[in-house]
N, C-alpha and C positions, 0 to 999 in steps of 0.2 A: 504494500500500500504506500502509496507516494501522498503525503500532506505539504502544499502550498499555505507561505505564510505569508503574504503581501506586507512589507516592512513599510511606515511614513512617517515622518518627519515632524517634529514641532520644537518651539522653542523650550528651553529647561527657565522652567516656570521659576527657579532662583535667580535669573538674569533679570532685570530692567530693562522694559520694552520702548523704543522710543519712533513715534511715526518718524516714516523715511519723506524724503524731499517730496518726493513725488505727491504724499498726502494719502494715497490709497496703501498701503503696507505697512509693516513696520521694518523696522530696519534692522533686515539680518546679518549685517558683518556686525555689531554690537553683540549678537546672543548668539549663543551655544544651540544648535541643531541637534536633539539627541530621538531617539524612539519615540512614536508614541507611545500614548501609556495601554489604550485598547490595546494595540498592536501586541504591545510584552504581553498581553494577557495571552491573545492569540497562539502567539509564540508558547508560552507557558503550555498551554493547554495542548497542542502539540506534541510537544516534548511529553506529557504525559502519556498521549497515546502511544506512541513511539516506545514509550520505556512499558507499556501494557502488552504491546500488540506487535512490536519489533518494523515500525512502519518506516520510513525515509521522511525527511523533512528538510524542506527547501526553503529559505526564505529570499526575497527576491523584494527590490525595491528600485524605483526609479531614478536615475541619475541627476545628481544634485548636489551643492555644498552639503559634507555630514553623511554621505546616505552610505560610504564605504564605511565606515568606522562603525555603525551602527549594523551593517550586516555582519560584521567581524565579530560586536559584540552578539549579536544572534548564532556566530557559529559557537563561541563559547558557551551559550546558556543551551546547547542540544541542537542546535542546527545541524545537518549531515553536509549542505550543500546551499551555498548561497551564491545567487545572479545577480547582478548590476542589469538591468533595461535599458537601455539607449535610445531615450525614446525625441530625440533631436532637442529643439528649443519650446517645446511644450511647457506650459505650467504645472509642475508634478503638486500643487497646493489645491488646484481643482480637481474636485472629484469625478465630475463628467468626464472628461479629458483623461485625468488618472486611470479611471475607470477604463475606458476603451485600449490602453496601453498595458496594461495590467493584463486586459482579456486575450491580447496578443501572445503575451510572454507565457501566459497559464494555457494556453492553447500546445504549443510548443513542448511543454514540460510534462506532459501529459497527467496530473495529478488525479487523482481517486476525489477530491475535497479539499478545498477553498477555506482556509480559517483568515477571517481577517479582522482586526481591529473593528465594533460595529461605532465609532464614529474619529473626528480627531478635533483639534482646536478650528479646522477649515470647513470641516465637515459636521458642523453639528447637529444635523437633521438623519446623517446617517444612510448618504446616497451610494455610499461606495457596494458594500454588499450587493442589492439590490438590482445595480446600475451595472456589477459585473456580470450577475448570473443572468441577465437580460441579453448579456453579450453573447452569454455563453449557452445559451439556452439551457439553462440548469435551472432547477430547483434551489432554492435558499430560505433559510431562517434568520433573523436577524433577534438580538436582543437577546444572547445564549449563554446560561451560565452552567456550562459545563457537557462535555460531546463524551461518547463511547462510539466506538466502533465494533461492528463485525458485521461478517456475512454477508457483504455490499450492501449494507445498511450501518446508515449514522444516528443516535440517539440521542437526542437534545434535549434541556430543560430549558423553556423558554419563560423569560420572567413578563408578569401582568400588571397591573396596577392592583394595591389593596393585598398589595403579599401574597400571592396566587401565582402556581407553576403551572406549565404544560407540558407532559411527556412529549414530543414527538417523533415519528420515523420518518427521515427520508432515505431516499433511494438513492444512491452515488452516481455519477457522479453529481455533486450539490456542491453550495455555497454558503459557508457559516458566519454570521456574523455576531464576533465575541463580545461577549458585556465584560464575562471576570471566568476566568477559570477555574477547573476542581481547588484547587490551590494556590498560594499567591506565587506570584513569580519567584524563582529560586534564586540563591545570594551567589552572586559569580565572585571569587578572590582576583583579589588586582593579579597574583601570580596568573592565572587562568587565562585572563584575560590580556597579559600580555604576551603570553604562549600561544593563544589564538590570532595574535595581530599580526606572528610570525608565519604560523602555518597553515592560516586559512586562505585556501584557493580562489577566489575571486574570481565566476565566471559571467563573462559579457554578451547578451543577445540585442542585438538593435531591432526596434519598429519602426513601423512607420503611422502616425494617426497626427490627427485635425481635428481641433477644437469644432467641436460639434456647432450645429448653427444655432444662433439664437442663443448661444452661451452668457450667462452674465458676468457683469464685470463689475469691483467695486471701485463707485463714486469717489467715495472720501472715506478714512478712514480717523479716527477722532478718539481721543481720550473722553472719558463721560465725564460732566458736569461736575463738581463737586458738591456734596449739601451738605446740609447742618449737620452737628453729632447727637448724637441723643445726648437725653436727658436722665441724671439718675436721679431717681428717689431714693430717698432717703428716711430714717423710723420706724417703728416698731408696729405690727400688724395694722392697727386703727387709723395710725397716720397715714401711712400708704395708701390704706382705702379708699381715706378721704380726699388724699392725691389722684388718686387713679379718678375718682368721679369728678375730682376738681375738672380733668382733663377732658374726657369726655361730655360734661359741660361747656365747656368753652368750645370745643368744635362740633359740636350739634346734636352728637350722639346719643346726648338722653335731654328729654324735653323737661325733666324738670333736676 
């Protein structure tokens, strides 16, 4: 069994994000490009099967500042076999576009099943999943916390709203898209992982794709407003009380 892990890209949420001239972006030579965090899940959950089920796992990610380092760290946390996609001067930050580049390289690799990160800091709606196996005419789950395989079937728990799962089976080949794995991602040693930087293979497939039509683009991109800080209260049960209804008084909340 061969599992595809689509690797992408975001900033490390400890750097300071500053808009780029342009206005629409922010500005990536300032921050540190590392894994998404879906993605590690992805990857994790992978790695699980593979150490269940003795599977092959490929992770593969589009060319960009950051995207080698971060498949290298993917071969040290249980990757078998990591690709670079070459997918020309594309935006690997859109997921439409991602998307179709992605369906290229996974077409090629011939995989059983698609684990990928179900959203990223560019993708908050969660089109990648969805947007591949459309590609790929496959079947897909999105929102999965946690896959089993056998038997050319994949077994999913899909998360609901109000704390409620859903078993389901699909049929291979399919497209997963991961919320959190059985387990959290596992702790790589810097040793590990500088032994992986050494002898991990790096291979490279070129596409070719075009920004789909009617793609969007962003206008402007803006730091949010700043507002007030709250307010503490302060006393012992009664005065708060009287505080709390003070408050709701005053903006209209209770009519007397």
């Amino acid at each position: 069994m061969n599992i595809v892990v689509p690797i992408r890209l975001m900033p490390n949420i400890g750097d300071e994000l500053e808009v780029d001239d342009s206005g629409t972006d922010i500005d990536r030579d300032l921050v540190e490009m590392v894994a998404n965090d879906f993605d590690d899940q992805a990857l994790e959950q992978a790695v699980l099967v593979k150490e269940a089920t003795g599977a092959t796992v490929t992770a593969v990610g589009l060319s960009g500042e950051g995207i080698e380092q971060a498949l290298k760290v993917a071969y040290a946390r249980g990757a078998d076999r990591i690709v670079l996609v070459d997918a020309g001067g594309i935006d690997p930050y859109d997921s439409r576009t991602a998307a179709l580049a992605f369906a290229q390289a996974v077409r090629g690799l011939e995989p059983d099943v698609v684990l990928v990160g179900v959203q990223t800091p560019q993708d908050l709606f969660g089109q990648t999943a969805p947007l591949l196996a459309a590609e790929l005419g496959w079947p897909q789950v999105s929102v999965v916390a946690g896959v089993s395989m056998s038997d050319g079937h994949a077994r999913v728990n899909q998360e609901y709203a109000g704390g409620r799962m859903a078993v389901l089976d699909l049929t291979l080949p399919a497209v997963v898209g991961v919320q959190s794995a059985s387990s959290p991602p596992r702790y790589v040693s810097m040793a590990r992982l500088r032994q992986a930087m050494s002898e991990a293979s790096l291979e490279t497939v070129s596409v070719t794709v075009s920004a789909p039509a009617g793609a969007p683009t962003v206008a402007r991109l803006e730091r949010p407003a700043p507002q007030a800080g709250a307010t503490m209260l302060e006393g012992d049960a009664d005065e708060l009380a009287a505080k709390i209804l003070a408050v709701l008084r005053e903006r209209g909340a209770l009519s007397s």
